[in-house]
C-alpha positions as CSV (number, residue, x, y, z in Angstrom):
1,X,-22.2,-1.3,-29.9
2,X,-19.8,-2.9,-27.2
3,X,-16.8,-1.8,-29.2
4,X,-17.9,1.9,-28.8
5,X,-18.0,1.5,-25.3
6,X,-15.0,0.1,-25.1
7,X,-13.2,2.6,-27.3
8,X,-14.7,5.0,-25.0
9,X,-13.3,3.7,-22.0
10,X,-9.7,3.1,-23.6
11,X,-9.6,6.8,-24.4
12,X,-10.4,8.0,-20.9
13,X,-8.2,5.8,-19.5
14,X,-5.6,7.3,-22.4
15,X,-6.3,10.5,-21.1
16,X,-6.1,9.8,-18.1
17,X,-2.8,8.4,-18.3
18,X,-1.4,11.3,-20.5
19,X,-2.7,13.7,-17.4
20,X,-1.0,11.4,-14.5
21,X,2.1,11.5,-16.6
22,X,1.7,15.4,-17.8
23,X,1.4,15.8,-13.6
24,X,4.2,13.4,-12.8
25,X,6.5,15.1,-14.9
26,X,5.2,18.5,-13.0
27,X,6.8,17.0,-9.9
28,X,9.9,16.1,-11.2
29,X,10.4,19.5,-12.7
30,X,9.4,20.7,-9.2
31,X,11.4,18.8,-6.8
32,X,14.8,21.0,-7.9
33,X,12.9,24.2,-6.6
34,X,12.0,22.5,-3.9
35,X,15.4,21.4,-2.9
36,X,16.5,24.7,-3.1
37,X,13.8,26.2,-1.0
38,X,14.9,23.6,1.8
39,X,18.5,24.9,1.7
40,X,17.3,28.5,1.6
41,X,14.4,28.5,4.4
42,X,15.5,25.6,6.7
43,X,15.2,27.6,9.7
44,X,11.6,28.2,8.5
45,X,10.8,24.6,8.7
46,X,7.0,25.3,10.0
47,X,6.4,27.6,7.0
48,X,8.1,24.9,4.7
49,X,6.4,22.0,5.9
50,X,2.7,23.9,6.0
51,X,3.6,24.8,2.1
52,X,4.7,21.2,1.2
53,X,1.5,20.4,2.8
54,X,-0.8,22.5,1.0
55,X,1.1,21.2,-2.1
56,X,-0.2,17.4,-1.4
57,X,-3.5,18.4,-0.4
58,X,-3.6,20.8,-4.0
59,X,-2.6,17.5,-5.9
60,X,-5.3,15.3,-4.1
61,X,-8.4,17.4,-4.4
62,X,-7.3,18.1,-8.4
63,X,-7.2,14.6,-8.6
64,X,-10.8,14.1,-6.9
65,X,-12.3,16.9,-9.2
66,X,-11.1,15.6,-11.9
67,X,-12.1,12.1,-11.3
68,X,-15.3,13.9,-10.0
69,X,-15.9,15.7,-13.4
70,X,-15.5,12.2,-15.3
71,X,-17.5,10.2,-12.9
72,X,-20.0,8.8,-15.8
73,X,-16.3,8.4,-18.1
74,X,-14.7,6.2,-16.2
75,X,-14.6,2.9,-13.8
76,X,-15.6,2.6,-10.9
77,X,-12.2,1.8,-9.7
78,X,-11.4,5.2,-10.6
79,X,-14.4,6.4,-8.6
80,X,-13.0,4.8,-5.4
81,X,-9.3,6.3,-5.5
82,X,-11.3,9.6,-6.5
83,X,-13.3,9.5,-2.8
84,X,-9.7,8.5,-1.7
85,X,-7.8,10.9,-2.4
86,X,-10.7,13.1,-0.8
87,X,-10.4,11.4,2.2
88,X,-6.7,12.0,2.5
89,X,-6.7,15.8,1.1
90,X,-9.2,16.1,4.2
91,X,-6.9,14.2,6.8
92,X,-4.0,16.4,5.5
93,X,-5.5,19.7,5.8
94,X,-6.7,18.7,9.3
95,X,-2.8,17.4,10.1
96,X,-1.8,20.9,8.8
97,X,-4.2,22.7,10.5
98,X,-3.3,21.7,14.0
99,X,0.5,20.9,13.1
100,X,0.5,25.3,13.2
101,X,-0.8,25.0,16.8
102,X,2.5,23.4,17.9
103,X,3.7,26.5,19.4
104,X,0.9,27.2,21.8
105,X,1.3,25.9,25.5
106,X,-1.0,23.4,24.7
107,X,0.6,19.8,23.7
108,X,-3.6,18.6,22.5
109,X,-1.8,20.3,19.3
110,X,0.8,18.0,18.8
111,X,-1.2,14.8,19.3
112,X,-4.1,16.2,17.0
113,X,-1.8,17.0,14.4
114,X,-0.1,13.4,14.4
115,X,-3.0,11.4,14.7
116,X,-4.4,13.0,11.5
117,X,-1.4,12.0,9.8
118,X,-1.2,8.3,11.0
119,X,-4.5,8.5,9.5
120,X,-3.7,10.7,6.1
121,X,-1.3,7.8,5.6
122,X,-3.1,4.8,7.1
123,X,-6.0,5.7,4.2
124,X,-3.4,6.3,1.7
125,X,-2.5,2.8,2.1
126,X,-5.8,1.1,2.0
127,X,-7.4,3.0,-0.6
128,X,-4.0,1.8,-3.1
129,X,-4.4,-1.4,-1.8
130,X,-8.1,-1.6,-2.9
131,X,-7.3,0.2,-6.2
132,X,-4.6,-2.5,-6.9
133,X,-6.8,-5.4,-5.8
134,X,-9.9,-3.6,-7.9
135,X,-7.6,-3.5,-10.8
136,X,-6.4,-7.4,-10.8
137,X,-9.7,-8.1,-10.4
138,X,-11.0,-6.3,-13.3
139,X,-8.0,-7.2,-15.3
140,X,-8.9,-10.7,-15.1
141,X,-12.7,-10.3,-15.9
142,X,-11.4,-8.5,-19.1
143,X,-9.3,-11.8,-19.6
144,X,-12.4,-14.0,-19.1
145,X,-14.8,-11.8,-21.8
146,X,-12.1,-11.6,-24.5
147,X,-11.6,-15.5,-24.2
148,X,-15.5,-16.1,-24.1
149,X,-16.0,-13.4,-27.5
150,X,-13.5,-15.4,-29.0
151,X,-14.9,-18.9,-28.6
């Protein structure tokens, strides 16, 4: 019975995988567009950045739905970088929403929209940095059953 669990988890995390590489290789076919659009539109650089923007915050919230739709699937690892990236989609669209008040007389603008990204990023980093940690330490509590089913 714990081998069908097991086998249930690897394939999730297979399919996962094939997704997070199916989506990585969506990037890479992306970023010669998106050179070209920078050579094109650089003297729309608000309208370029807001799009890039909305491109990131696209890629985090599919990546919270899907970890969303698979909650009882997967770890709880997975879980955590799922509210993650939900926290930093959020901090994104808030940068991006007052990044496009930057031309108003008001400078509140400017130091809303930087804060929010200081922030985007600053949870970026902690939420990989928990992700990797969660992973070591469920890497090695893998280590520890297989060695204990084997004895």
């Amino acid at each position: 019975m714990s081998g069908s669990i097991s086998d249930n988890d690897n394939k999730s995390c297979n399919n996962l995988w094939q997704i997070l590489f199916r989506s990585l290789l969506s990037v890479i076919a992306l970023v010669p567009l998106l050179i070209f659009i920078s050579v094109k539109f650089n003297n729309y650089l608000d309208l370029y950045h807001t799009v890039l923007e909305l491109i990131f915050i696209f890629i985090a919230l599919f990546a919270f739905f899907f970890i969303w739709l698979n909650y009882e699937k997967i770890s709880s690892c997975y879980r955590m970088l799922g509210y993650g990236c939900l926290m930093i989609a959020l901090f994104d669209l808030l940068h991006t929403f007052y990044f496009l008040g930057i031309d108003s007389p008001y400078s509140i603008y400017i130091d809303y929209s930087i804060r929010f990204w200081i922030i985007s990023r600053f949870t970026q980093v902690i939420v990989l940095l928990i992700y990797v940690r969660q992973l070591k330490i469920s890497e090695k509590e893998a280590i520890r059953i297989s060695k204990h089913e084997k004895s």
